[in-house]
C-alpha positions, 0 to 999 in steps of 0.5 A: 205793219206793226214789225216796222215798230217792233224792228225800231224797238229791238234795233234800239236795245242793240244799236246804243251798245256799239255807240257806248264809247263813242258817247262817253268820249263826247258827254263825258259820261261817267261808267255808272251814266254809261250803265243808267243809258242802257239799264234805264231803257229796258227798266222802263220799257219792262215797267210799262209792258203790263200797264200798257197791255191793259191800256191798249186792252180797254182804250184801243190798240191800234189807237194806243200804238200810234201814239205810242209809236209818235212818242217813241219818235220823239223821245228818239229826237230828243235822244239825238239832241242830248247834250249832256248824260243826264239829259241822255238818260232822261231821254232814254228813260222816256224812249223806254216808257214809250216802248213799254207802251207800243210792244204790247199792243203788237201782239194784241193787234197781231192776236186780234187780227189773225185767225190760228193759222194766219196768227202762226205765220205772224208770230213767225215773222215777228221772230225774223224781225227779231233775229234781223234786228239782231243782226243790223243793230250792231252793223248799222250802230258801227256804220252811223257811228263811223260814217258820221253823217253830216257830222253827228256821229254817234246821233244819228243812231237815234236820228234813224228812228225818226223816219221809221216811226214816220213810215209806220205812222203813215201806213198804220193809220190806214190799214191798222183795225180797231180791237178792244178788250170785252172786260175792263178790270181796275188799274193796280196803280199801286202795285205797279208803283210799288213793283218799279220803285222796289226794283229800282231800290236794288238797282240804284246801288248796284250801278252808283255803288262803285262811284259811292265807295259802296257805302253802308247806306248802299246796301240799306237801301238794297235790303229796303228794296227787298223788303218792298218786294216782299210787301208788293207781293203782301199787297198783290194777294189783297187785291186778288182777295178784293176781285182785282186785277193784280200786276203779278197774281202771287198764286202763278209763284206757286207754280215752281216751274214758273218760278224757276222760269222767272229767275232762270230768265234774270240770270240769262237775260242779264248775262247777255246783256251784260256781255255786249256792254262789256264787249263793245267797250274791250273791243273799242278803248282796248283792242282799238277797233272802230265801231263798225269793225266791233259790229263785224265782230258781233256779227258771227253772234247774230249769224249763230242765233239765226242758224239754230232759232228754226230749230229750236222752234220746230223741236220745241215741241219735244225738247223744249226743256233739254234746248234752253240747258243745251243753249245756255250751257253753249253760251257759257262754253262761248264766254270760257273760249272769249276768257281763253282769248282775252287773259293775259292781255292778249289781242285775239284776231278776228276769227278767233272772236268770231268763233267763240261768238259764234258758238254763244250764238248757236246756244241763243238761238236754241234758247231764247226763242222758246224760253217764254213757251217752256215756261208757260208751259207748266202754268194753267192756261187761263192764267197764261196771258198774265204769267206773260205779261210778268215774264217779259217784264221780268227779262227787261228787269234782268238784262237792266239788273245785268247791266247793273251788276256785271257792269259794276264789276267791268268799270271797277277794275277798269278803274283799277288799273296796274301802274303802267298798263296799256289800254289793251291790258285795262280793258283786257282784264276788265272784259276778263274780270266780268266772264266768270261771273257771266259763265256763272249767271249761265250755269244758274240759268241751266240750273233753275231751268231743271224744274221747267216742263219738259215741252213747249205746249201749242196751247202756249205757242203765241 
C-alpha cells in the first residue's frame, strides 16, 4: 500500500518537467521562478528526509505517514490552485516538506513489516515503481497538459494527486501496522537549521544570479554559504562529543569512499535533472512539440533504464563499481549524441532523439539503482542507516543544485539570443550551450566513483 505514496511522489519529481512551459506561459514565471518550481521540491523533500525518519522512528510510522501523505494532498490542491509563481513556489516548497516526511516512513514500514526474504521482494517492488513512475511521469504530465481537462490544463497534473492520496489514505488506515523505534535519541534541531540555510545560501545566487546581473554580493553570499557548511560540520563533531545524534556524524566523511559517493551523487543527480529541465523547454518553445509528443520522446529514457536496471541489480553484487562508471560514461556519451543532433540549430526527428535518449537511459538504469548500495558498501555497518539517510538527502541537494547551475547557464543564453534568430535556433543553443557542462558533471561523476568499493554488500542491499 505504502508504493501507492511512493509512485505519487516520484511521479511529482517528473511529471512538473513536461508542464514547465505550459505554466510559465500562464503565470508569467520568470526562468529563475521556473527553476525555484523544481529546485524548491526537491530542496525541501531532501531537507526533510532525516528529520522525518527520526519523527516517524519515535512517534510512529504508520501514524506519521498518513498525515504525512493527507498533507501531500493538500499541498498538491493548493498547487493546482496557484495563481501566480510565488504562490506556486510556496506550494511546492510544502508539497516538499511533506514528502520529506512520507518517504521515509516507507522504508521503515517496509523494514518493520517484512522478514529477509519478504523485505527483498518489497524493495524490488519499491524499484518497479520506480522505474514505472519514470515512465508515466512524462507520459501522463503530456497527456493532462495536452488534453486539458475541463479546462485546467497544466493543473491537473497536481490535481491527479489528490485521489491517489484519497485511495492510500483509505486502505492504509486499515492494513498498515504500528512500529516504532526502541531508542529515542534528542532532535539535532540545530544542525538541520544550519545544514538547510547553508545549502539554500549557495543555491539562492546560483538560480537569481542571472536575474541579479551576478552582483559581487551574490557571490559573498555563496562563499557565507560555504563557510556555514564548514561551522555545521564544527557544530556536528559537538554534538557527537555530547552523546547525540548529529544530522551527519563528520567521522562517515572520513570514510574516502563516502565521500567520494556523496560528491559522485551531486554531480549525477544534478546532471539528470538539469537535462529533463532543459530538454522539455528545447523541445516545446524550440522544436514546437506539444507536451504530450515531449513526453513521447522521454519515452525511450525511461524505456532504456527499465531494460538495464535488472541487470544492474543482479550483477551488483560483482561489479557494483565497474556498473556506476559504465553507467555514467554511457549517459555523457547520450548528452555528446543529443549535442551532435541539436548544434547548429538543427530540428532532429524523433528517432534520432530517441536513440540518443535511449542510450543515456541504458547508462541509468545500470547506475542509479545500485548507486546507494556501492556506496554503502565501504561504510561499517552500524554506521549504514545513517550514511543513508544523509545520502539520499545529499541526491535531493544535487539535483536541486542542477537545476540551479545548469538552468542558470540554459536561461542565460536563451536570453541571449542572435539578432534575428528563430525559436529553433534560441532554444537550440541554449540546450547545446548546457550539454558540455552535463557531459562534464558525468565524467566527474565516473571519476569520484573510482575510489568506490568494488561490490555492493547483502549487508547493504536494502
Amino acid at each position: 500500500m505504502v508504493l501507492f505514496a511512493s509512485f505519487m511522489d516520484l511521479l511529482d519529481a517528473t511529471i512538473v518537467m513536461v508542464a514547465t512551459p505550459a505554466i510559465a506561459a500562464e503565470l508569467h514565471a520568470s526562468p529563475a521562478q521556473l527553476q525555484w518550481m523544481l529546485a524548491g521540491y526537491v530542496l525541501a523533500l531532501g531537507s526533510g528526509l532525516i528529520t522525518g525518519g527520526r519523527i516517524g522512528d519515535d512517534y510512529g510510522r504508520r501514524r506519521v505517514f498518513l498525515a504525512s501523505l493527507a498533507a501531500f494532498a493538500v499541498a498538491s490542491a493548493a498547487c493546482a490552485l496557484a495563481t501566480g509563481p510565488t504562490t506556486l513556489i510556496a506550494t511546492r516548497v510544502l508539497q516538499g516538506l511533506a514528502g520529506g516526511l512520507m518517504v521515509p516512513q516507507v522504508f521503515g514500514i517496509i523494514r518493520s513489516s517484512f522478514d529477509p526474504a519478504g523485505m527483498a521482494k518489497a524493495f524490488g517492488a519499491f524499484g518497479a515503481v520506480q522505474g514505472l513512475a519514470a515512465v508515466a511521469g512524462p507520459l501522463l504530465g503530456g497527456f493532462l497538459v495536452d488534453a486539458d481537462l475541463f479546462g485546467l490544463g497544466w493543473r491537473t497534473i497536481f490535481w491527479v494527486n489528490v485521489p491517489i492520496a484519497a485511495v492510500a489514505l483509505v486502505l492504509g488506515s486499515r492494513v498498515l501496522p504500528e512500529s516504532t523505534s526502541r531508542h529515542r535519541a534528542a532532535w539535532d534541531i540545530v544542525g538541520a537549521v544550519m545544514s538547510t540555510l547553508a545549502v539554500f545560501m549557495v543555491l539562492l545566487p546560483l538560480v537569481q544570479g542571472h536575474g541579479w546581473g551576478w552582483p559581487w554580493w551574490g557571490f559573498a553570499l555563496m562563499a557565507a554559504g560555504v563557510l556555514l557548511l564548514a561551522g555545521f560540520l564544527f557544530y556536528e563533531r559537538s554534538v557527537v562529543r555530547r552523546g547525540g545524534q548529529p544530522v551527519l556524524d563528520p567521522m562517515l566523511l572520513r570514510t574516502r569512499s563516502f565521500s567520494a559517493g556523496l560528491l559522485a551523487s551531486v554531480f549525477f543527480f544534478g546532471a539528470i535533472a538539469a537535462l529533463f529541465l532543459t530538454l522539455s523547454i528545447y523541445l516545446q518553445a524550440g522544436t514546437g512539440r506539444t507536451a504530450w509528443q515531449t513526453g513521447l520522446v522521454i519515452l525511450p529514457y525511461a524505456i532504456g533504464s527499465i531494460i538495464t536496471s535488472g541487470v544492474g541489480v543482479a550483477l551488483a553484487a560483482k561489479a557494483g563499481r565497474a556498473l556506476l562508471i559504465s553507467g555514467s560514461l554511457a549517459m555523457a556519451v547520450s548528452q555528446a549524441l543529443l549535442w551532435f543532433l541539436v548544434r547548429d540549430g538543427q530540428n532532429p526527428g524523433y528517432w534520432m532523439l530517441a536513440l540518443a535518449l535511449f542510450v543515456g537511459g541504458l547508462g541509468l538504469g545500470l547506475a542509479a539503482p545500485i548507486l546507494v548500495n556501492v556506496v554503502l558498501a565501504g561504510v561499517p555497518g552500524e554506521d549504514a542507516g545513517a550514511a543513508g539517510g544523509v545520502l539520499s538527502t545529499v541526491n535531493q541537494i544535487g539535483g536541486a543544485a542542477g537545476i540551479a547551475a545548469l538552468g542558470s547557464i540554459f536561461f542565460a543564453a536563451v536570453d541571449s539570443p542572435v539578432a534575428g534568430a528563430s525559436p529553433l535556433d534560441v532554444f537550440g543553443n541554449a540546450f547545446a550551450a548546457v550539454i558540455p557542462a552535463e557531459i562534464a558533471f558525468y565524467l566527474l561523476a565516473a571519476a569520484l566513483m573510482l575510489p568506490l568499493p568494488r561490490t555492493a554488500t547483502a549487508a547493504h542491499s536494502a
